[in-house]
PDB file of the backbone (N, CA, C, O) and the ligand in Angstrom, with CONECT records:
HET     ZN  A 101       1
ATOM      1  N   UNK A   1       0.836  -1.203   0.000  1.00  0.00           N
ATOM      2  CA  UNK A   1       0.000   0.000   0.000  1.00  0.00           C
ATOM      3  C   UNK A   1       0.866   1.246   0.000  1.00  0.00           C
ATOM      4  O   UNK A   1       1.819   1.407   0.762  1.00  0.00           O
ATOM      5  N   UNK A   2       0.383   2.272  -1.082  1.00  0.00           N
ATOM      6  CA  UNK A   2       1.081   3.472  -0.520  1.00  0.00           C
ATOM      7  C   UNK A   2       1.030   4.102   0.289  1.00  0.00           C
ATOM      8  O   UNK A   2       0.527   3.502   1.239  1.00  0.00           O
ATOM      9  N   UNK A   3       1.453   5.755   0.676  1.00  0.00           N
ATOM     10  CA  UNK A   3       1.266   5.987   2.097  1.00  0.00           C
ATOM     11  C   UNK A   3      -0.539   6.826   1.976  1.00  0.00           C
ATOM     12  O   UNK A   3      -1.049   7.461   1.053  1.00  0.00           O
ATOM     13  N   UNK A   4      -0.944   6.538   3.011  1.00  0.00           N
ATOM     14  CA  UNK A   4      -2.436   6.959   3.086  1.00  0.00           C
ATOM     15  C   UNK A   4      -1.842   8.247   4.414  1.00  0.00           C
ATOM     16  O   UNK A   4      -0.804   8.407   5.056  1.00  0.00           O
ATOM     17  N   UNK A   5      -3.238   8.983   4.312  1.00  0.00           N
ATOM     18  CA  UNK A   5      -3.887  10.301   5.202  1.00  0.00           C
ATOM     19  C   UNK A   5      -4.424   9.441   6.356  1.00  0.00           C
ATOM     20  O   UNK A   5      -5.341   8.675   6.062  1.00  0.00           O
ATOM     21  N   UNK A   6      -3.911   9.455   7.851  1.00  0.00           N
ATOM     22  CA  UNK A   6      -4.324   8.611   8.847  1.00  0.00           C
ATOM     23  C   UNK A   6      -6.320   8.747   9.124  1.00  0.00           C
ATOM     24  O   UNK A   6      -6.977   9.736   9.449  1.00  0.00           O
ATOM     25  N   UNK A   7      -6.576   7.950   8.958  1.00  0.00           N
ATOM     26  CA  UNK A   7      -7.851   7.275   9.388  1.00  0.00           C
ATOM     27  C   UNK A   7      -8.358   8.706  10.151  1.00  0.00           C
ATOM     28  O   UNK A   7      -7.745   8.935  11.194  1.00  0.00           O
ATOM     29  N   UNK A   8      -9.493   9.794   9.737  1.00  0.00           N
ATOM     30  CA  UNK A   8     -10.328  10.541  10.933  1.00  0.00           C
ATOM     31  C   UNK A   8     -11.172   9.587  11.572  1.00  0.00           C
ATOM     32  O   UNK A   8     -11.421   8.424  11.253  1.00  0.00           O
ATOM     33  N   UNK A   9     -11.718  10.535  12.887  1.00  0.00           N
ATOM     34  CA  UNK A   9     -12.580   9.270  13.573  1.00  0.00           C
ATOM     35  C   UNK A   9     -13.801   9.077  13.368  1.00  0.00           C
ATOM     36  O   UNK A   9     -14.450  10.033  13.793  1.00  0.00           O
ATOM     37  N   UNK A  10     -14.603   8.070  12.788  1.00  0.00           N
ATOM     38  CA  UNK A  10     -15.787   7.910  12.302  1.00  0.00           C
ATOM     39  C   UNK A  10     -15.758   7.025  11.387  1.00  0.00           C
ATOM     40  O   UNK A  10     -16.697   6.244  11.239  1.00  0.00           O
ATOM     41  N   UNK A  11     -14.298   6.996  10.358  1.00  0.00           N
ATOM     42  CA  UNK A  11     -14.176   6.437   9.261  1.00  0.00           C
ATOM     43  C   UNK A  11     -14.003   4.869   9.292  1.00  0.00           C
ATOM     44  O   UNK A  11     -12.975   4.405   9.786  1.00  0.00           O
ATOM     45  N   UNK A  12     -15.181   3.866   8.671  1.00  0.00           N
ATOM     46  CA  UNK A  12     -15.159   3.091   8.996  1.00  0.00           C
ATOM     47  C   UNK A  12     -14.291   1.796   7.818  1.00  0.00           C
ATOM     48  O   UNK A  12     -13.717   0.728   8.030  1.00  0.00           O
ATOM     49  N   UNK A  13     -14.593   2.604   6.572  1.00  0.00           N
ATOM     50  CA  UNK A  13     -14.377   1.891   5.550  1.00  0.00           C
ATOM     51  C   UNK A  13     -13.525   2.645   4.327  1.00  0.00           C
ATOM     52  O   UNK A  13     -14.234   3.313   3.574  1.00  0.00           O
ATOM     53  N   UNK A  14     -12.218   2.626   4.057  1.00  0.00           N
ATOM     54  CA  UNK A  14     -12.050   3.607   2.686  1.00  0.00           C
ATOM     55  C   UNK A  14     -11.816   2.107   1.672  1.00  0.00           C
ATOM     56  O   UNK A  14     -11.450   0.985   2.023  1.00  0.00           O
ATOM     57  N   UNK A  15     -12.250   2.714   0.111  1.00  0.00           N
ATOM     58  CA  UNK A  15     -11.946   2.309  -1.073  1.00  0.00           C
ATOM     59  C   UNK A  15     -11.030   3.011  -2.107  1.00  0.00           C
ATOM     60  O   UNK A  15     -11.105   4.169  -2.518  1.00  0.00           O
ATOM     61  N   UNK A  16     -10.436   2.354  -2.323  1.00  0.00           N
ATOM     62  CA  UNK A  16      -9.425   2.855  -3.803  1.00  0.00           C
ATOM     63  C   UNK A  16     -10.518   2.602  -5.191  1.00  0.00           C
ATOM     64  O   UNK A  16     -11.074   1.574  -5.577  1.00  0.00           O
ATOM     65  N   UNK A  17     -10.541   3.794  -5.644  1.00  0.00           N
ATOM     66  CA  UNK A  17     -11.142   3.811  -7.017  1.00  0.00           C
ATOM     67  C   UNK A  17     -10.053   3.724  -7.972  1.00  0.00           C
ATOM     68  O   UNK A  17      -8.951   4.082  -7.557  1.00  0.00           O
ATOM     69  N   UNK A  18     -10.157   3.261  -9.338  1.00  0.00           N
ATOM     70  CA  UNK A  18      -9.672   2.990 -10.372  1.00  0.00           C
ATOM     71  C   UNK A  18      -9.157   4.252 -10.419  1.00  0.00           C
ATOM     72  O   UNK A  18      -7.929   4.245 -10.510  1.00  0.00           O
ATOM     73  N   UNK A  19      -9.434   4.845 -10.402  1.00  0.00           N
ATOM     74  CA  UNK A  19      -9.208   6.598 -11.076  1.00  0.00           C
ATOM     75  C   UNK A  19      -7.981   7.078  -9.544  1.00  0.00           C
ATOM     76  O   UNK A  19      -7.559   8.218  -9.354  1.00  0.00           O
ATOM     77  N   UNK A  20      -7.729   6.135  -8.868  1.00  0.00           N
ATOM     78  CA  UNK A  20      -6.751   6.788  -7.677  1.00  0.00           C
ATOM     79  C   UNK A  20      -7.248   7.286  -6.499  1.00  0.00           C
ATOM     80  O   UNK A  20      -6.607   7.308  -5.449  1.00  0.00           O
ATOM     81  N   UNK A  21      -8.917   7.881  -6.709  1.00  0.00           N
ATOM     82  CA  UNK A  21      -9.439   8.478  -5.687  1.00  0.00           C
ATOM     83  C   UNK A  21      -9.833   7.535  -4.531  1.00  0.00           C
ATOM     84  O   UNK A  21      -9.724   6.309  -4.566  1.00  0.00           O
ATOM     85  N   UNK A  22     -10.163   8.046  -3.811  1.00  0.00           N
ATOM     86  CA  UNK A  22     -10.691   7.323  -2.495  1.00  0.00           C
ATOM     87  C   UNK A  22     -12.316   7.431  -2.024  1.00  0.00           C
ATOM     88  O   UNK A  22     -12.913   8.434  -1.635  1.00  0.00           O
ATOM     89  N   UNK A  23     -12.737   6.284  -2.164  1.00  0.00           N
ATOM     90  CA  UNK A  23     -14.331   6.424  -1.703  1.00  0.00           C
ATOM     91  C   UNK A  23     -14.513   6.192   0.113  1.00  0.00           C
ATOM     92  O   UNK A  23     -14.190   5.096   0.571  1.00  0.00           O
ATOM     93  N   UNK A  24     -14.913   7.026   0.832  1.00  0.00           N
ATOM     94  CA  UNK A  24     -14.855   6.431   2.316  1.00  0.00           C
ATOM     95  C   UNK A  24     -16.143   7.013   2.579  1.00  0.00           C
ATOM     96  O   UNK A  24     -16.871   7.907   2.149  1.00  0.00           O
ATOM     97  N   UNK A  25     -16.099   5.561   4.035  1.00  0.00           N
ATOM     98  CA  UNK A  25     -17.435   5.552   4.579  1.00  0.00           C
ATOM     99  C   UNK A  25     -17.148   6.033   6.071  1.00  0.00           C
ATOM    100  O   UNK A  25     -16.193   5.603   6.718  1.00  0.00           O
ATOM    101  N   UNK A  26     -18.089   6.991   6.570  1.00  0.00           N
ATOM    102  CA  UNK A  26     -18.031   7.571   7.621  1.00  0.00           C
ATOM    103  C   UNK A  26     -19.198   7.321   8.583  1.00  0.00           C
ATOM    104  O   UNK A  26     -20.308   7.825   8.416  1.00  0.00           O
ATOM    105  N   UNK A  27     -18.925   6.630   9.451  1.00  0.00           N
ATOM    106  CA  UNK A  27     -20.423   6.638  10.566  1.00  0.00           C
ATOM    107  C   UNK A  27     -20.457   7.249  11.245  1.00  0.00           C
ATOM    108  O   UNK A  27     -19.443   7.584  11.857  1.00  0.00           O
ATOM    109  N   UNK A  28     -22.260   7.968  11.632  1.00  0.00           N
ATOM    110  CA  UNK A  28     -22.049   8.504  12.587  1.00  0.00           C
ATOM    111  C   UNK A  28     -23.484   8.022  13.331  1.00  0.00           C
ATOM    112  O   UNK A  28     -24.164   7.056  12.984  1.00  0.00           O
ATOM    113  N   UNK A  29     -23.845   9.205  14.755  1.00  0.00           N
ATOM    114  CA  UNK A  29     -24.850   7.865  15.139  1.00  0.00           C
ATOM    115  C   UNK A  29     -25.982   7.465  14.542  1.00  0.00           C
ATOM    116  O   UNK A  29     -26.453   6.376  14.871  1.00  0.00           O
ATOM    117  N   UNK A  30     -26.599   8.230  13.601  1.00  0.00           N
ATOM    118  CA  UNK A  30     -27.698   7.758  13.165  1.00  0.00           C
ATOM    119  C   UNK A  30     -27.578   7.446  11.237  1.00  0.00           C
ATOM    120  O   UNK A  30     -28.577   7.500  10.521  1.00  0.00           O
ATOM    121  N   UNK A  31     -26.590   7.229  10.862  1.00  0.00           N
ATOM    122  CA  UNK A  31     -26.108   7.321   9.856  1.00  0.00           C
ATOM    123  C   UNK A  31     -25.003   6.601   9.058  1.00  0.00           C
ATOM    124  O   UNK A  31     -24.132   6.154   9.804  1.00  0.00           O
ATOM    125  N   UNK A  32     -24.826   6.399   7.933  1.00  0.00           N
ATOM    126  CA  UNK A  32     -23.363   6.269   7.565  1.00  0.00           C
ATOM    127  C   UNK A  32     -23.693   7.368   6.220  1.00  0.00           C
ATOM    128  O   UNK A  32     -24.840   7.491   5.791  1.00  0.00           O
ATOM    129  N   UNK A  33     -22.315   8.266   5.535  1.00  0.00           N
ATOM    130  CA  UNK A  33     -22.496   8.407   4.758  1.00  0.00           C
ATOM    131  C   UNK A  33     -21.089   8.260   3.997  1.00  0.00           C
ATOM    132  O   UNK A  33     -19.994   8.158   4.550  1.00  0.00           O
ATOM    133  N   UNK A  34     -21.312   8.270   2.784  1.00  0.00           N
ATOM    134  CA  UNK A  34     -20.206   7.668   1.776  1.00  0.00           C
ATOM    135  C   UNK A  34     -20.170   9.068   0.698  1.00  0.00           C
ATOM    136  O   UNK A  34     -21.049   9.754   0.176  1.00  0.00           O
ATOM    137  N   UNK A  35     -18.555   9.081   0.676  1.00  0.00           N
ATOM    138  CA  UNK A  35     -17.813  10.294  -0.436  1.00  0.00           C
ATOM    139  C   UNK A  35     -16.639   9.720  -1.222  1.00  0.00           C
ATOM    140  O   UNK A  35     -15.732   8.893  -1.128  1.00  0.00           O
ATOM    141  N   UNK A  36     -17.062  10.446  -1.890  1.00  0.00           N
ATOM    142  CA  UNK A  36     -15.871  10.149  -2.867  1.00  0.00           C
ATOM    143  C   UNK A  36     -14.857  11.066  -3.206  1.00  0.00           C
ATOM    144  O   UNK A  36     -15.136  11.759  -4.185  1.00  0.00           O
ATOM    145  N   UNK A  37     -13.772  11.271  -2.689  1.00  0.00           N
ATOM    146  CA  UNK A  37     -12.974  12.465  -3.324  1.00  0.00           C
ATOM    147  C   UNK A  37     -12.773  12.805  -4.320  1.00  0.00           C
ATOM    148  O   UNK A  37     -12.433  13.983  -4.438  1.00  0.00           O
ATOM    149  N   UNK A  38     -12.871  12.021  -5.445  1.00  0.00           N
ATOM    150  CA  UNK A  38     -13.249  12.778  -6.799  1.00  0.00           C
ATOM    151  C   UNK A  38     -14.169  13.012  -7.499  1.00  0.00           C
ATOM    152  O   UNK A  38     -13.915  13.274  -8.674  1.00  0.00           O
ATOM    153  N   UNK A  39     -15.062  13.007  -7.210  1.00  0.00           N
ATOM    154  CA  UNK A  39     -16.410  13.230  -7.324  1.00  0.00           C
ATOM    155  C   UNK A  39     -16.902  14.264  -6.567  1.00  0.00           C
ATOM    156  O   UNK A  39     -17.306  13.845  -5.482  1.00  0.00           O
ATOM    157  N   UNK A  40     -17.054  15.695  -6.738  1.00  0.00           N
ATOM    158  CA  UNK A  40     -18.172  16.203  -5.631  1.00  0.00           C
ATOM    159  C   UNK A  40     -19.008  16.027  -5.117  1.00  0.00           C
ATOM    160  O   UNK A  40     -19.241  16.111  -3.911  1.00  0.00           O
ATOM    161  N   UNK A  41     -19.989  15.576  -6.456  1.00  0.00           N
ATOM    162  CA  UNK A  41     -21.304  15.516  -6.228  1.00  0.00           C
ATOM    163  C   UNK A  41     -21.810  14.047  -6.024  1.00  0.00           C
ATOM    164  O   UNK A  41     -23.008  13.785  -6.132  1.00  0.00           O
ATOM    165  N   UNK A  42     -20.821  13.043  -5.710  1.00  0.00           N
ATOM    166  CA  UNK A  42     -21.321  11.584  -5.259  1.00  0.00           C
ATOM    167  C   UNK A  42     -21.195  11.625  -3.848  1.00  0.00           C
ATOM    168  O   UNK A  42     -20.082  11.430  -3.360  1.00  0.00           O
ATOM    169  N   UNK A  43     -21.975  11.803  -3.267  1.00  0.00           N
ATOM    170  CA  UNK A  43     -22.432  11.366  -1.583  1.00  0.00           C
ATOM    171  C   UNK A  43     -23.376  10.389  -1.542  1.00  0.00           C
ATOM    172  O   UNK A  43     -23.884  10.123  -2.631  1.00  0.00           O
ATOM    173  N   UNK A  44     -23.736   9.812  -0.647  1.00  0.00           N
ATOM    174  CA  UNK A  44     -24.798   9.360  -0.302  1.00  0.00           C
ATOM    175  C   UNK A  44     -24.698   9.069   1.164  1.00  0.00           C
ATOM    176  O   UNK A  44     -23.778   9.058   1.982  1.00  0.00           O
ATOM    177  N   UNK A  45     -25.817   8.869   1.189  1.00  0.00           N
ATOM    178  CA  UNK A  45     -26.238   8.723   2.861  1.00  0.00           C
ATOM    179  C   UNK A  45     -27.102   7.406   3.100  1.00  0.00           C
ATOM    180  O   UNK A  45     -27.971   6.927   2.372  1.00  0.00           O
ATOM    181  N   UNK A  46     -26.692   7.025   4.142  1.00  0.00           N
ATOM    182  CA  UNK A  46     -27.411   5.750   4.374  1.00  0.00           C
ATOM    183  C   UNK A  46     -27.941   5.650   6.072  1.00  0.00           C
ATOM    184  O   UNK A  46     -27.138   5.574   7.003  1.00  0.00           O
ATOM    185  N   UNK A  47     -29.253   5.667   6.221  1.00  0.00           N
ATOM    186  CA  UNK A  47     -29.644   5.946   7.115  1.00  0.00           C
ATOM    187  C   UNK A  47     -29.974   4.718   8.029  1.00  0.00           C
ATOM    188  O   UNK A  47     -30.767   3.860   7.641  1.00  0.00           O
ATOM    189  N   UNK A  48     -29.345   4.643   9.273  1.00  0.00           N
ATOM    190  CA  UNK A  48     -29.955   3.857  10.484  1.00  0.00           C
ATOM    191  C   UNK A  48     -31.720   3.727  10.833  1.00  0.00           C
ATOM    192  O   UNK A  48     -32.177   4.776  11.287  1.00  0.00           O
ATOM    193  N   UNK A  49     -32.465   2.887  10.715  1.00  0.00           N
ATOM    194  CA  UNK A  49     -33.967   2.668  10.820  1.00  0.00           C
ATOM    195  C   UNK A  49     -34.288   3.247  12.149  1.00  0.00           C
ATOM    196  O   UNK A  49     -33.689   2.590  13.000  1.00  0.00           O
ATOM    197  N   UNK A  50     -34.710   3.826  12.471  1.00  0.00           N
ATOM    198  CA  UNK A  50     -35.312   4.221  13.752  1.00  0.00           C
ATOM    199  C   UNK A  50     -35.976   3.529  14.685  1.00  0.00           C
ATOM    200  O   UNK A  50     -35.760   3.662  15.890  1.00  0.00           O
ATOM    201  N   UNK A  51     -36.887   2.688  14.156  1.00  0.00           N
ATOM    202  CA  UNK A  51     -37.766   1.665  14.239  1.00  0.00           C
ATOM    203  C   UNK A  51     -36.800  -0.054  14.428  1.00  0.00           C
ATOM    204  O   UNK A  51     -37.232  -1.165  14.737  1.00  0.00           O
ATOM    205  N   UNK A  52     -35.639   0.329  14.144  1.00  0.00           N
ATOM    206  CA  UNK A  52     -35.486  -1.042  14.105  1.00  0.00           C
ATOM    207  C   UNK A  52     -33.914  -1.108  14.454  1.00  0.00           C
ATOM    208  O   UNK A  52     -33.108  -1.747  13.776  1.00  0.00           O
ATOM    209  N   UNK A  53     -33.630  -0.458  15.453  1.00  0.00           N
ATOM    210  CA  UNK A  53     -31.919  -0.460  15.799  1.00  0.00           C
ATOM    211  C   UNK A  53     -31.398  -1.722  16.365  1.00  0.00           C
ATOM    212  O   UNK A  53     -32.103  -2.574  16.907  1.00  0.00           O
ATOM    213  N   UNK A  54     -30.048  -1.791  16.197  1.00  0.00           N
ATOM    214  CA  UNK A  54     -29.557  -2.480  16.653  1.00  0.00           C
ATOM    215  C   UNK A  54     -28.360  -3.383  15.947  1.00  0.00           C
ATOM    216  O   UNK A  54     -28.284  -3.346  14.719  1.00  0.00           O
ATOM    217  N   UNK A  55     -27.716  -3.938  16.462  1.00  0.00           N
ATOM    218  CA  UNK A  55     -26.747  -4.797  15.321  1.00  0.00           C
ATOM    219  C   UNK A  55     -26.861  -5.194  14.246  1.00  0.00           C
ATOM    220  O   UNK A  55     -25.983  -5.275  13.387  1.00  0.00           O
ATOM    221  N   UNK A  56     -28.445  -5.612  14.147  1.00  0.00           N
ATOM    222  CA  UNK A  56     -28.686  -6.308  13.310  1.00  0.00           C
ATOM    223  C   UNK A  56     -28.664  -5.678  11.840  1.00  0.00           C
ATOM    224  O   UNK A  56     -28.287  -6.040  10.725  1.00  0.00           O
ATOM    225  N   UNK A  57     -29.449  -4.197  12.589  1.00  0.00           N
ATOM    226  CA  UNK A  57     -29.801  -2.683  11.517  1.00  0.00           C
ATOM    227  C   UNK A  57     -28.230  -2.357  10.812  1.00  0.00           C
ATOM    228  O   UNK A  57     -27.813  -2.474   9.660  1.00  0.00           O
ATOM    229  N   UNK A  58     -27.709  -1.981  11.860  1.00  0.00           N
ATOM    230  CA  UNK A  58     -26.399  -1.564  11.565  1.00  0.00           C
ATOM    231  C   UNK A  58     -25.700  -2.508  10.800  1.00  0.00           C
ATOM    232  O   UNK A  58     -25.202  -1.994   9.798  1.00  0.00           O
ATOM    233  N   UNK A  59     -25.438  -3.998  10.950  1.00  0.00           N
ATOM    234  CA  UNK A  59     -24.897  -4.481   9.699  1.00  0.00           C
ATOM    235  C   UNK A  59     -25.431  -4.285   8.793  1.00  0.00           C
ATOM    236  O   UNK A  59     -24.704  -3.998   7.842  1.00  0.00           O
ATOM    237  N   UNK A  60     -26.997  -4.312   8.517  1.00  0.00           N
ATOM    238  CA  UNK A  60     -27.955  -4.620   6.962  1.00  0.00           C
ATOM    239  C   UNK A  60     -27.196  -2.627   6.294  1.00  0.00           C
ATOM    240  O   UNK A  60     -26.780  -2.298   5.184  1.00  0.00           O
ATOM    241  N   UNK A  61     -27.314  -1.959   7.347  1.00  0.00           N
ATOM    242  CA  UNK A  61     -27.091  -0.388   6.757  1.00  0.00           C
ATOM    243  C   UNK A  61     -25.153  -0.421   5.908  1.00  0.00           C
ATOM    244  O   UNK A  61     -24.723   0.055   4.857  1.00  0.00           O
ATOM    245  N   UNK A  62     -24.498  -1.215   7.021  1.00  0.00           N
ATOM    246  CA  UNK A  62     -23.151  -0.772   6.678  1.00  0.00           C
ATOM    247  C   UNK A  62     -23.271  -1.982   5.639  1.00  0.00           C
ATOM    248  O   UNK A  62     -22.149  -1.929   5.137  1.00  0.00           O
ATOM    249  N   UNK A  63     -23.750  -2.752   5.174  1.00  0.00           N
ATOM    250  CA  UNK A  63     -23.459  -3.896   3.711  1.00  0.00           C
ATOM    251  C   UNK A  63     -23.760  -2.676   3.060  1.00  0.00           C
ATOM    252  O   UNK A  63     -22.965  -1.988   2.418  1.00  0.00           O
ATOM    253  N   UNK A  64     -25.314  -2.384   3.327  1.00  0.00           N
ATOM    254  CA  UNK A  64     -25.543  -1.772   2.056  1.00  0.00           C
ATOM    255  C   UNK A  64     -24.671  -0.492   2.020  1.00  0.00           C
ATOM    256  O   UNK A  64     -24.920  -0.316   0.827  1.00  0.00           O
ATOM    257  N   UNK A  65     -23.941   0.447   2.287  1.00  0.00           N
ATOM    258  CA  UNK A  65     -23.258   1.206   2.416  1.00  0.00           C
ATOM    259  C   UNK A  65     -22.119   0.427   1.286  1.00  0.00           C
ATOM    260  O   UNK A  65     -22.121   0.469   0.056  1.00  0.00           O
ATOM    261  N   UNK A  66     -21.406  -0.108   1.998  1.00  0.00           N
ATOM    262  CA  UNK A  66     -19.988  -1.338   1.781  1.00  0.00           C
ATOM    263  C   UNK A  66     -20.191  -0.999  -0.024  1.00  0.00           C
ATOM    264  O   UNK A  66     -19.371  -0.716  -0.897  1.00  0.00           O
ATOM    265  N   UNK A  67     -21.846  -1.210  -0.038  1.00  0.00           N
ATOM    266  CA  UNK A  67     -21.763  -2.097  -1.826  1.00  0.00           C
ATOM    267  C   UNK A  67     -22.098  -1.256  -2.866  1.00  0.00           C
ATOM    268  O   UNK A  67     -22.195  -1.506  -4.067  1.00  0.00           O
ATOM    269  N   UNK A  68     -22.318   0.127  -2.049  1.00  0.00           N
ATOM    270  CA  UNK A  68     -22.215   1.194  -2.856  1.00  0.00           C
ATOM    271  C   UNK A  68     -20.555   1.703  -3.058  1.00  0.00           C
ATOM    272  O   UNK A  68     -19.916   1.890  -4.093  1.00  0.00           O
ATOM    273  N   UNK A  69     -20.251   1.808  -1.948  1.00  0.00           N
ATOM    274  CA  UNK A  69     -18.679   2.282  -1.957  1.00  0.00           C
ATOM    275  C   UNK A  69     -17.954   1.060  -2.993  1.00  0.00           C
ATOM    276  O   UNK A  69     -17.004   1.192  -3.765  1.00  0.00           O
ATOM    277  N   UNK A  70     -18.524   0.223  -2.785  1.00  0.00           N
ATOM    278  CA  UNK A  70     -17.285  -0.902  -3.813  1.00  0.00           C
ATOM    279  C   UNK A  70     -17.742  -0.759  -5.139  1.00  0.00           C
ATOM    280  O   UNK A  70     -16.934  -0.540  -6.042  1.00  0.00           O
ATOM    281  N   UNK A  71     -19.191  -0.880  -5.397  1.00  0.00           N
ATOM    282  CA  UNK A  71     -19.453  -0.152  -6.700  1.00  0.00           C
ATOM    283  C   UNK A  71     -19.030   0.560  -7.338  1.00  0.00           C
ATOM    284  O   UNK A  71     -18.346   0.198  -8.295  1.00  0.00           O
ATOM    285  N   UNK A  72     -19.342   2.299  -6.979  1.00  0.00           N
ATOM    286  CA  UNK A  72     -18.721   3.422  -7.121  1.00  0.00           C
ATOM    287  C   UNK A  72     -17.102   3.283  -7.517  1.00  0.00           C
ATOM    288  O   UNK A  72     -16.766   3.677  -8.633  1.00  0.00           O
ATOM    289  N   UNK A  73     -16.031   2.692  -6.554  1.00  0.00           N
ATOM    290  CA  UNK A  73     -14.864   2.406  -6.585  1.00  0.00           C
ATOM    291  C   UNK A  73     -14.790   1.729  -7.887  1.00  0.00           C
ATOM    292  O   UNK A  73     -13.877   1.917  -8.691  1.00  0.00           O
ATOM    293  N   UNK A  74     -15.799   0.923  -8.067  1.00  0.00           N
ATOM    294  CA  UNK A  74     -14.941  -0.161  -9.007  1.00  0.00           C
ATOM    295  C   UNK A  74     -15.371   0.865 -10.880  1.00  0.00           C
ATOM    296  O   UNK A  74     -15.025   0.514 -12.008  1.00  0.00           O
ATOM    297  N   UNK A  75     -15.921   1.697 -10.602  1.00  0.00           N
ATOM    298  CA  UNK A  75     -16.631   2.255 -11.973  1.00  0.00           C
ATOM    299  C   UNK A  75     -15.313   3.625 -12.161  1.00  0.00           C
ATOM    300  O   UNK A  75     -14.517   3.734 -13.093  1.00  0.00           O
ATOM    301  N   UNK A  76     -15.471   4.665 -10.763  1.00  0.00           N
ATOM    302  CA  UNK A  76     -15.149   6.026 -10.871  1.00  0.00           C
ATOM    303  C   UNK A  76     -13.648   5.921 -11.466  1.00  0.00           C
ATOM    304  O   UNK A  76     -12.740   5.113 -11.269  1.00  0.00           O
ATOM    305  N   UNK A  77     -13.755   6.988 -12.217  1.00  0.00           N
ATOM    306  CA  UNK A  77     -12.359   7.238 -13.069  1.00  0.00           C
ATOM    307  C   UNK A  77     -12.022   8.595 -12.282  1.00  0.00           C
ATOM    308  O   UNK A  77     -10.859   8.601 -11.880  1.00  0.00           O
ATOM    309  N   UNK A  78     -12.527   9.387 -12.063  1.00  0.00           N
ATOM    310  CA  UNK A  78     -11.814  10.826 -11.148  1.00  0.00           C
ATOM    311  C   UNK A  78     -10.859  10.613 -10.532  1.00  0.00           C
ATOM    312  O   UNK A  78     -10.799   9.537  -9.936  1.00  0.00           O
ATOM    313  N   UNK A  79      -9.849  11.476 -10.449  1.00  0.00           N
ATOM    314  CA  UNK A  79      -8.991  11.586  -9.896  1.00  0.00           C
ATOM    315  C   UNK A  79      -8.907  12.181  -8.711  1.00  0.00           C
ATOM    316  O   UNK A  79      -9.942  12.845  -8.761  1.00  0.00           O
ATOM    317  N   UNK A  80      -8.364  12.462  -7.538  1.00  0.00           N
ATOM    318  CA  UNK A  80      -8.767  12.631  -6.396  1.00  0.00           C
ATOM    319  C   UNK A  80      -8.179  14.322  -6.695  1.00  0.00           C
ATOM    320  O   UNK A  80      -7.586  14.666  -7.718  1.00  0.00           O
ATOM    321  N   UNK A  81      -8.465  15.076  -5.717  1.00  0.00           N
ATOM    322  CA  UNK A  81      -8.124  16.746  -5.621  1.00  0.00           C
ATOM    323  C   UNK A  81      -6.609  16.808  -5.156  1.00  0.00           C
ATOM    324  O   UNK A  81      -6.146  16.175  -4.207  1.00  0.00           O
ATOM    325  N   UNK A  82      -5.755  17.876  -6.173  1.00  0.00           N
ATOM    326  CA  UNK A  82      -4.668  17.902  -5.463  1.00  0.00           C
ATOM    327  C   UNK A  82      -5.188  18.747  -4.075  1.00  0.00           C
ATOM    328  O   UNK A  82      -6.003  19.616  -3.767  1.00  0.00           O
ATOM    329  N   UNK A  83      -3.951  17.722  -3.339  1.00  0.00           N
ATOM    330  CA  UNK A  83      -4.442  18.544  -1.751  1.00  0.00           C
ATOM    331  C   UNK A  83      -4.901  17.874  -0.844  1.00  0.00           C
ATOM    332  O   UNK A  83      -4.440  17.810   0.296  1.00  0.00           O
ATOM    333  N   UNK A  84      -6.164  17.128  -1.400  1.00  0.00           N
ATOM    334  CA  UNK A  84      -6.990  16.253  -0.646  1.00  0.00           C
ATOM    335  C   UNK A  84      -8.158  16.513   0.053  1.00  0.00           C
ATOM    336  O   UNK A  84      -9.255  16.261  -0.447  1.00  0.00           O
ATOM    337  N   UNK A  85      -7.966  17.258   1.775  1.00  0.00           N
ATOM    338  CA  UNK A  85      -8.768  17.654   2.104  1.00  0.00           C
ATOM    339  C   UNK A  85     -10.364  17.770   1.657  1.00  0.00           C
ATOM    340  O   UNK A  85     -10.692  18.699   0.919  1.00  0.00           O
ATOM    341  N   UNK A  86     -11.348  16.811   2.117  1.00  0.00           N
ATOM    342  CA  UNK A  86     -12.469  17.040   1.518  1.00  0.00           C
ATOM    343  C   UNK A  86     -13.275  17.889   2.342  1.00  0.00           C
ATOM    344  O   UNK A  86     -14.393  18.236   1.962  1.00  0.00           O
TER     345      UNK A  86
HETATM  346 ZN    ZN A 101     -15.971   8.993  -7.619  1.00  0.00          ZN2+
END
C-alpha cells in the first residue's frame, strides 16, 4: 500500500477507485455516509432505521453502504483533488 492520510474518527471503511481516488465511509450515530474524493457531487447517505436499531440494523445499513462504496470504486475514473482535504 502506498502511504495513506491517517484514518479521521468515524471512518469506517475507505476504497481505492480505479481513477486513484478514495471512496470512504463515515459513521455517525444515526447514519453512515459515503464520499468520494473525486467526485463532488457523489455522496450518499445511508440511514440507520429508527424503528429497528440495533446490530442487526447496523450491519444490513453498513453492507448496504460497503456495496455502494465498492461499486462506485470499481466504476469512478476521477482523480482525487490535489491537496486532498475534503
Ligand atoms: Zn468517484
Amino acid at each position: 500500500m502506498s502511504e495513506q492520510q491517517p484514518w479521521e474518527p468515524g471512518v469506517i471503511a475507505r476504497y481505492l477507485t480505479v481513477g486513484g481516488a478514495t471512496v470512504e465511509l463515515v459513521e455517525k450515530p444515526d447514519e453512515i455516509t459515503g464520499n468520494c474524493n473525486g467526485c463532488p457531487d457523489e455522496s450518499h447517505t445511508f440511514h440507520f432505521d429508527p424503528c429497528c436499531t440495533g446490530a442487526r440494523m447496523e450491519r444490513f445499513v453498513t453492507s448496504q453502504a460497503s456495496q455502494w462504496a465498492q461499486a462506485h470504486a470499481e466504476k469512478c475514473r476521477a482523480l482525487p483533488r490535489p491537496g486532498g482535504a475534503a
